[in-house]
N, C-alpha and C positions, 0 to 999 in steps of 0.2 A: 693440387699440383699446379704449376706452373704453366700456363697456356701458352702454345707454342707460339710464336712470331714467325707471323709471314707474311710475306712482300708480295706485292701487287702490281703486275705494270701490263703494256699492252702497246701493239703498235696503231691500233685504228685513232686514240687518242682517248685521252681521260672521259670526254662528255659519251662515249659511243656504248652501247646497250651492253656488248657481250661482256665490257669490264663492268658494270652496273652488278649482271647477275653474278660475275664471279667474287666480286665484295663479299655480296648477300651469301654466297655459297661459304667463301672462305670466314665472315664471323660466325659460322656455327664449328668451327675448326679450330680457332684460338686468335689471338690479340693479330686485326690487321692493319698495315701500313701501305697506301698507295703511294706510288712515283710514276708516274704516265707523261706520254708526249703530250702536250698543249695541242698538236695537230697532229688528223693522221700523216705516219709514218710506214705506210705499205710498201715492201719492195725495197728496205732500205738495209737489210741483210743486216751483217755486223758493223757498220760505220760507226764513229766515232766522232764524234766533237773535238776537233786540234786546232783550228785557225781559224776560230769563233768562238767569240761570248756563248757562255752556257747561264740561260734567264732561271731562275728558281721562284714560283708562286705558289705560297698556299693557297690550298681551293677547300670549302666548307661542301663538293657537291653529293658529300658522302654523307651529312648529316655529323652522325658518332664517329666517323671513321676518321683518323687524321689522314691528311692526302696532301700532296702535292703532284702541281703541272711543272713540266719541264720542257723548254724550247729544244731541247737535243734530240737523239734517237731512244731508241729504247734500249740499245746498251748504254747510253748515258745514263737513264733513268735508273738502269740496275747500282751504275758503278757510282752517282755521288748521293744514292742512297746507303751505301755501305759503307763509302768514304765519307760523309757527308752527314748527313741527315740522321741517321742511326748511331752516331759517335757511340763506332764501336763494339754496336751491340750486331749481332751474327743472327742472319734470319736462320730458321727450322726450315723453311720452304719460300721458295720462290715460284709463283704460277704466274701465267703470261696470256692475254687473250679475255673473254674467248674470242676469237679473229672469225669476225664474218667473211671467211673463204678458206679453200683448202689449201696444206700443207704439206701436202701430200708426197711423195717424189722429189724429185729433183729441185720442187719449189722450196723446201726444207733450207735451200744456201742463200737463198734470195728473204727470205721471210726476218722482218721487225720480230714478229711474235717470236718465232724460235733464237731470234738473234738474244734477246733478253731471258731466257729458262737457259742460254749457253752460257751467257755472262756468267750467273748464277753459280753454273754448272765450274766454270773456271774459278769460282773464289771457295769451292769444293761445298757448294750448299745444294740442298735435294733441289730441284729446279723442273718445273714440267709447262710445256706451250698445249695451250687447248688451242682448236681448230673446229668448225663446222662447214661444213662443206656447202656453202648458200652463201653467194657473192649479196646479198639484197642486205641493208645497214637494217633494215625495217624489219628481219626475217625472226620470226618463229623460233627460240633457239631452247627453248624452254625443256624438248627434251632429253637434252643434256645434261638434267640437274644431277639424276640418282649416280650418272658415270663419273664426272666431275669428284663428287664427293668422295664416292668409293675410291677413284685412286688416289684422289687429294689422301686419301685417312690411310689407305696400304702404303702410301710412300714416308709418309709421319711417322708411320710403326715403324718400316723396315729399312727407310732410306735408300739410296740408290747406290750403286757400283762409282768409283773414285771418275770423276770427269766425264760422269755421265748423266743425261737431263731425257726427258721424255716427250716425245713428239707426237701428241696424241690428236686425232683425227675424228669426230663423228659424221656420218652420213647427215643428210637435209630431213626435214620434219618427213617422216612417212605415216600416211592411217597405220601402220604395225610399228609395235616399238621395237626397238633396236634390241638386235636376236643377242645381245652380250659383246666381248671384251677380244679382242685377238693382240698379242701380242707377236710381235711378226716384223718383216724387212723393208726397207724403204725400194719401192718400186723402180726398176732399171727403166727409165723413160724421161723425153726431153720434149721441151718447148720449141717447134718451129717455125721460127720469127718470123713475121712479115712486118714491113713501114710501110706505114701508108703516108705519101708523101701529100701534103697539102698547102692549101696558099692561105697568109692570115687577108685579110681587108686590105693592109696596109700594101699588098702582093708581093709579099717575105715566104717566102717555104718553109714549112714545118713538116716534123715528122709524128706519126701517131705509132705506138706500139701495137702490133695484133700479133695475130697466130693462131696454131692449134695444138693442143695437149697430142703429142705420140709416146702413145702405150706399146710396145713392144712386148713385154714380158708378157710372158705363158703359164707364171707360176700360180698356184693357189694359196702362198704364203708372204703376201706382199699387203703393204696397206692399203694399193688401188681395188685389190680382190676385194679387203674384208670391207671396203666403205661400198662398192657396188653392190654385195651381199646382205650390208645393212647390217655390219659390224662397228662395234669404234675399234679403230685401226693403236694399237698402240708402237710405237717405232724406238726403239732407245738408240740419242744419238751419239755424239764424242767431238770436241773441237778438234783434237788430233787428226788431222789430215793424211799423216804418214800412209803410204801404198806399204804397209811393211812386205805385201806378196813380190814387189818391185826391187828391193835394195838387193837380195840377192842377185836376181837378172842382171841387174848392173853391174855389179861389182864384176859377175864373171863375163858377161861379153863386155863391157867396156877396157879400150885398150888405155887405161891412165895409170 
């Protein structure tokens, strides 16, 4: 048989560890191809390359693998590997990561890694973002291999639902391995910001990003549950933004 074609990309950047193991994971899966940003691209959501050169280099850092870096984002990476690079030919699967930090929640609109398994997701190809929940580039991430695989190979078999990609989450290395698979919601919870304003040498003021994670939800069927419980969190997400619970509220109180 034919071995499947699957596409490879990631927002931390081609040279970073968790895309290394997900190579290694996805050639025991069928024929792979890398597209990765030349730098990490964290935090850079769905963006797009429009009023800027887009640079294309082949990289040999796969060995057997063909690969290339790409100076854009990681939905660049998706879209002029399908436009581009692939002339033509239509991945089986798209996976994304592994992203050393979580994706958890509300981080899911902000995140490189899921912005590319969307891309994916939108040119109607199976599409899935891995996540391990340990900010350290250095981290341990090894326990993730046998869940990685497993969905990598049930999403091969069964494919995914039309414009939908998978937002998958593992807890940080624990002495106990990861009690199994939850399939479940993306967490009602938000980031709130604080700037921390600061002065460079030159005595110019900058700002720094901080904050902290508020969890509000109470439920036991959320991603934040099952990665606290030492779950991998699986989340199916949808570009489609429509509130469709909203359009009728409109239509009847609005006076238009």
């Amino acid at each position: 048989m034919k071995k499947p074609l699957i596409l490879v990309s990631n927002d931390d950047g081609i040279s970073a560890n968790g895309i290394r193991l997900l190579v290694t994971l996805m050639k025991k899966l069928g024929e792979v191809i890398v597209v990765a940003p030349d730098s990490p691209q964290s935090g850079m959501g769905h963006a797009i390359t429009v009023g800027n050169t887009l640079r294309l280099n082949e990289s040999h850092i796969f060995n057997d693998v063909k690969a290339y870096q790409c100076s854009g984002t990681p939905a660049d990476c998706v879209k002029i590997a399908k436009g581009f690079i692939l002339k033509g030919r239509k991945p089986d699967l798209v996976v994304s990561g592994v992203n050393h930090g979580s994706n958890t929640s509300i981080s899911v609109i902000y995140s490189g890694t899921m912005s590319a398994a969307l891309e994916g997701a939108i040119e109607d190809i199976p599409s899935i973002g891995f996540s391990v929940c340990d900010y350290s580039p250095e981290a341990d991430i090894s326990h993730v291999k046998d869940h990685v695989l497993k969905i990598s190979e049930q999403v091969l078999k069964t494919g995914l639902p039309k414009g939908v990609a998978l937002n998958v989450n593992f807890p940080k290395k624990r002495e106990e391995l990861i009690k199994g698979i939850k399939v479940c919601r993306q967490t009602r919870a938000k980031w709130q910001e604080v700037f921390d304003r600061r002065i460079d040498p030159a005595g110019r003021e900058y700002f720094w990003l901080t904050g902290d994670f508020v969890n509000q939800d109470k439920g036991e069927d959320h991603d934040e549950w099952a990665i606290a419980n030492n779950y991998t969190a699986v989340v199916p997400v949808s570009f489609d933004l429509t509130a469709y619970h909203a359009i009728g509220v409109l239509n009847k109180e609005w006076e238009i």
